[in-house]
N, C-alpha and C positions, 0 to 999 in steps of 0.2 A: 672547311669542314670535310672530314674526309665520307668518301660515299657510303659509308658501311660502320655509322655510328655505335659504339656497345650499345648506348640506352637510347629508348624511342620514349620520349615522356608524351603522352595521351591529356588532352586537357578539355571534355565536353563542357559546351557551356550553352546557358539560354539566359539571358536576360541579367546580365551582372557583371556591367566591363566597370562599374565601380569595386568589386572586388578584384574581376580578372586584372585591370593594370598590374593593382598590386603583387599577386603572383607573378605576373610576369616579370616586371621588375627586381623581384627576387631572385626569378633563377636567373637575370642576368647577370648577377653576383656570384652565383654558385663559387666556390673552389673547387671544382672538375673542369678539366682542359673542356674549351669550345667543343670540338673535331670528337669528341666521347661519347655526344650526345646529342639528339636532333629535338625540336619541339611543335607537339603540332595540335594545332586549335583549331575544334569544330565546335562550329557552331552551329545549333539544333534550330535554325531559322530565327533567330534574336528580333527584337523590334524596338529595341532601346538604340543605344549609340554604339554600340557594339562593330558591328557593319563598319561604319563611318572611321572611327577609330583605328580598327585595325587595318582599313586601306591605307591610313599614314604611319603608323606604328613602326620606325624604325629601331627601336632599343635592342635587338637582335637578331642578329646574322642568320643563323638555325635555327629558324622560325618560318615555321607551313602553317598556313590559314584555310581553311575551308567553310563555307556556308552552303548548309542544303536548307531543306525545308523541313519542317518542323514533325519529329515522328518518335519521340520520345527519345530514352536513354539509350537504350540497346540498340539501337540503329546509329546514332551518335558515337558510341565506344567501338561498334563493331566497323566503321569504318577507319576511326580512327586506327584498328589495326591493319586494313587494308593499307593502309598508307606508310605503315612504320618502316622503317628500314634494320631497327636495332636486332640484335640479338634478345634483351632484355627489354619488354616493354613496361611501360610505369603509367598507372592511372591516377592522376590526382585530380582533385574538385577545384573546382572554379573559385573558392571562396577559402581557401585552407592556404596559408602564407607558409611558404618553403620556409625553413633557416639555410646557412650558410652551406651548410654539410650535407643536405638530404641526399642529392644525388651521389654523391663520391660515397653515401653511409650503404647508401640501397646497389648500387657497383661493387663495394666493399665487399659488400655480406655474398651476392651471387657470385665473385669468384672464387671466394671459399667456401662456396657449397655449389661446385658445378652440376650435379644431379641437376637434372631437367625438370623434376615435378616437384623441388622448391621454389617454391613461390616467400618475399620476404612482404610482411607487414608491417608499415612504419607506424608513429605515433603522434598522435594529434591530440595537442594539450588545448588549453583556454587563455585567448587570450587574458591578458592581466585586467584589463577593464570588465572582462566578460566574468571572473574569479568570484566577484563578491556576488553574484546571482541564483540566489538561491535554486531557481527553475533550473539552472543548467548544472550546477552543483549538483543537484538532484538525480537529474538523466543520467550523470556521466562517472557516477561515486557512489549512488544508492540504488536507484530503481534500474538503473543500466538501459534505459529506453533508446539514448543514444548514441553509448558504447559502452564498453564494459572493461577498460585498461587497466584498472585494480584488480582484477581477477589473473591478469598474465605474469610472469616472469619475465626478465629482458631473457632474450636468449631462445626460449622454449618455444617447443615443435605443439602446432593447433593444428587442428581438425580445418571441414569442408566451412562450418561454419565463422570461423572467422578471415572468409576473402571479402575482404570491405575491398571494393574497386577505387574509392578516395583514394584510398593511401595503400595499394599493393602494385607490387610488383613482379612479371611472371616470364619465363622462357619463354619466346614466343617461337622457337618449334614446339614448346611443350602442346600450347594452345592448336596450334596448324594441326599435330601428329594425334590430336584427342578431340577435334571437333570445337576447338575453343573460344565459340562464339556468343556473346548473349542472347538470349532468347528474347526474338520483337516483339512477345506478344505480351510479357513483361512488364510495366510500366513500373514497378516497386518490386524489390528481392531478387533483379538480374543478377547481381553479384554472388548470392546466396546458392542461386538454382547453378550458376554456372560452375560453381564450388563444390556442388552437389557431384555434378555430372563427374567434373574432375578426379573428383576423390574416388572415381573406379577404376580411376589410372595410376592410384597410389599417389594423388596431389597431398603437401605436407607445405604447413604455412609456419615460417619460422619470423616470429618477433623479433623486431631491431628497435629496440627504443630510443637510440640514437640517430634513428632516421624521422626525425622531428619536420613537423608542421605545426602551425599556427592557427587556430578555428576562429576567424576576427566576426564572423556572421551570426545574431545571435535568432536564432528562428521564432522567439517567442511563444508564447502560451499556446495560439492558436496554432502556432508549425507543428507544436508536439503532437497535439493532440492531432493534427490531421495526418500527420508521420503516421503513430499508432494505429488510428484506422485503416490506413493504407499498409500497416504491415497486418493488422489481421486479416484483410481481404486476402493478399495475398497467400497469405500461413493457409487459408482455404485452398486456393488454388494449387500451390505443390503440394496441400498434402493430396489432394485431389488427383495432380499428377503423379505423384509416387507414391510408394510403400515401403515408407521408413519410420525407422524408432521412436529419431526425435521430434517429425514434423508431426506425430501420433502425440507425443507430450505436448506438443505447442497447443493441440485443437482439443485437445483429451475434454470433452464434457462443456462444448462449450453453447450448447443451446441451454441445457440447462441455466448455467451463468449469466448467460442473455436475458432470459426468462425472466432473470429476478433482477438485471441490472436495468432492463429496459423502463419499467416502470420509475426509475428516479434519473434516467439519463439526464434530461435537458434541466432538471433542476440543481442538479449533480455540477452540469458543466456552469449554468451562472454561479451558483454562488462559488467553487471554488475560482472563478474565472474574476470573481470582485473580490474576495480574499488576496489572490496574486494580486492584482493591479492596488490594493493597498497597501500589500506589503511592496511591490515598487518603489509608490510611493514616498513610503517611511525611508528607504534605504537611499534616496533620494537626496533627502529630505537631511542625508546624514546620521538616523537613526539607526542602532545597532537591534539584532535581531538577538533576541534570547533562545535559551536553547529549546523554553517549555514551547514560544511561539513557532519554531523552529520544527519542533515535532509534530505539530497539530499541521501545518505548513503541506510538510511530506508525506504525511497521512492521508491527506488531500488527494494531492499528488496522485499518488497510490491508486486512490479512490478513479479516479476521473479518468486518469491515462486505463485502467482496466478499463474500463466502460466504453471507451471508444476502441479498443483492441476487440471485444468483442462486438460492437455495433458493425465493426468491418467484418467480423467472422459470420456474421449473419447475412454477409452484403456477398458471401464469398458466391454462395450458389445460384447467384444472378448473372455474376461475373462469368461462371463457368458455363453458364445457360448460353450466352449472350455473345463469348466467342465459337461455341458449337453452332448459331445460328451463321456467324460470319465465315465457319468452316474451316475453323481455326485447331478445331478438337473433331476425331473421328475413331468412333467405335472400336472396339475390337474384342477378340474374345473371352480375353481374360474377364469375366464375373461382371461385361457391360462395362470395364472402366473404359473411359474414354482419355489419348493421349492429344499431344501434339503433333500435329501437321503441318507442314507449311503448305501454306496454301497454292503457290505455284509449282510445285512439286511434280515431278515426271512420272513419282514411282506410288504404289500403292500398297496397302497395306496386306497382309498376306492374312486371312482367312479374315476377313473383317463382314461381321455379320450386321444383321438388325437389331436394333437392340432389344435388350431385353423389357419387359412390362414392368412400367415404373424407371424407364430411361431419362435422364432428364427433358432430353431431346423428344422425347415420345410424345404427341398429342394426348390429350386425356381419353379421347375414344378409343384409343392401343391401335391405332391402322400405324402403318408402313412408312411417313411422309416426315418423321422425325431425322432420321440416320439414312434416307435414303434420300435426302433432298443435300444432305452434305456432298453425297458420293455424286451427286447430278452435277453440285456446283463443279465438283474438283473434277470430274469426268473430263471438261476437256482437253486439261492438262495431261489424263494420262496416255501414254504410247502405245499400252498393253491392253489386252482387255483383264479384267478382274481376276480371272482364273490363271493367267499367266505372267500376272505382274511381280515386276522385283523387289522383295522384302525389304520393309523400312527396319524391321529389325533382324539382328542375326547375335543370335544368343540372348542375350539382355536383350530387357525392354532400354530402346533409344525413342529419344523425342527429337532428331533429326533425320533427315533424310541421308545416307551417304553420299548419295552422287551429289547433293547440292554441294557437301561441303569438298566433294573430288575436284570442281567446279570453282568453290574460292581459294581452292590452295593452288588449282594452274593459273588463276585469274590474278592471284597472290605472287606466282614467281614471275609470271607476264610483265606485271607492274616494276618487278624491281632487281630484273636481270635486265 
């Protein structure tokens, strides 16, 4: 393999070497020369067989294994790029079966669109077994909970919001020369927020529908639903962090919705949750599903995945509470919002005040010990004192520090000069 692969394939994983084999063994079929591409597997502290397996795992040559300890996705992906060596890096999911072509498809397309801030997105069908399932039928064709690939064209240039890290693929000086790292504090919509950030560096996500994956995991009723609430907590949290158009559409009026969804939640979720499991059942069973059953089915659907997208939207201002106490979020002057920090950070924020009355942070008696018990935490990280410390931001609002990320791109060339 030569030392300076084009593609760095990326593959976080936790708890699923009953799918990971399978991927693996796929791309060691690829049709892309060996020496093109490297592969490398982290593992987010696994506790199944994982471990064990892939210390004998010989099926391929260019193949890197890592195991840290368990700290979600964004620490997982983000090393994963410390390690890449490619020009092109590639994120795929633990549980999504390459076809023969992915990689030579997702190569393909980055050398005819050498620009630096396309990023290609490939395409992930159902498996054939998983086809006749209504629930996923549903997510992935009507409600779009769990993608939304009828809405694209092959070919066609997308926005920030569709950088799905499963199945994309990015310049990684793009990422180096833009800060392009997921954010740890993240556990749901790293992909999303990192998309975000990009897209002010003129990031442009071109579909290849010919860079096919295979989704053989089917998450069931309860993944959905806990998907959903885990994307409205978050849809709190960046809009919380930003001030944008569409994460303003995503929350637009959602206490009110809450309001009136809360009172039939948990009745909401049994009975559509016994309607699925008997429409399973029938289809089981061999039974064809009508189209009237069919519509009352997805109406369902409809019903219950809303209801937990806002039950998370309600959970958002706990969430946001909760890493301000951890000193995760600090103050500043804009109108009391509070950004990101990293918390071992050297540098500090440039006019960062107390908050405002009615801070979240704030005690309900309005004393001082809200926003100023953060600045105590993070105090002894900093170099400077307050008055003379070096700005986290410089023009825009940033929700990283620069010198951290000055820090992983010499720690970045260190590695792999």
């Amino acid at each position: 393999m030569s030392d300076r692969p084009f593609l760095s394939v990326i593959i976080p994983t936790f708890n699923r070497w009953a799918y990971l084999e399978k991927v693996l063994r796929a791309l060691a079929e690829q049709d892309l020369q060996k020496d093109l591409f490297e592969l490398i597997v982290v593992d987010d502290g696994s506790r199944d067989e994982t471990p064990r397996e892939m210390a004998t795992f010989s099926g391929l040559q260019n193949l890197r294994y890592v195991r840290k300890e368990n700290s979600g996705p964004s620490d997982t992906k983000n090393l994963g790029i410390y390690m890449a060596k490619g020009k092109v890096v590639l994120f795929l999911d633990d549980d999504d079966i390459p076809v023969r072509s992915l990689l030579s498809a997702h190569l393909a397309t980055h050398q005819q669109n050498p620009d630096p801030s396309v990023a290609v997105l490939g395409y992930t069908e159902l498996a054939e077994e998983l086809k006749t399932d209504p629930l996923l039928r549903y997510v992935t064709t009507v409600g779009y909970q769990y993608c939304c690939y009828p809405l694209f064209e092959d070919g066609s240039l997308l926005d920030w919001q569709a950088f799905w890290s499963g199945r994309i693929s990015v310049k990684r000086s793009f990422l180096l020369e833009h800060d392009g790292l997921f954010n740890p504090i993240l556990k749901f919509h790293e992909d999303i927020e990192l998309g975000l950030r990009l897209s002010r560096h003129g990031l442009k996500v071109l579909f290849n529908k010919k860079a096919r994956s295979i989704l053989v995991r089917n998450p069931g009723f309860d993944g959905i639903c806990k998907r959903e609430f885990l994307k409205g907590k978050y849809h709190y949290l960046l809009s919380y962090l930003y001030d944008h158009r569409q994460l303003r559409k995503y929350t637009r009026n959602w206490e009110k919705k809450w309001r009136i969804l809360s009172f039939f939640h948990e009745q909401s979720y049994e009975s559509v949750k016994k309607l699925h499991e008997s429409i399973q059942w029938r289809i089981k069973e061999g039974l064809e599903l009508d189209g009237a059953t069919e519509t009352t089915l997805f109406s369902a659907y409809k019903r219950v995945f809303e209801s937990f997208y806002y039950k998370g939207m309600s959970e958002g201002p706990q969430l946001v509470e909760e890493l301000g106490k951890k000193g995760y979020l600090v103050a500043c002057r804009r109108k009391g919002k509070v950004l990101f920090m990293c918390k071992d950070s050297p540098l500090a924020l440039p006019g960062a005040r107390t908050r405002k009355q009615g801070h979240p942070f704030a005690r309900k008696s309005g004393d001082q010990a809200g926003t100023e018990k953060i600045f105590v935490q993070l105090g002894s990280f900093w170099k400077e004192p307050f008055s003379k410390a070096r700005g986290l931001f410089s023009g825009k609002k940033r929700l990283f520090p620069l010198g951290l990320f000055k820090g992983i791109k010499n720690l970045f060339f260190f590695l792999n000069n």
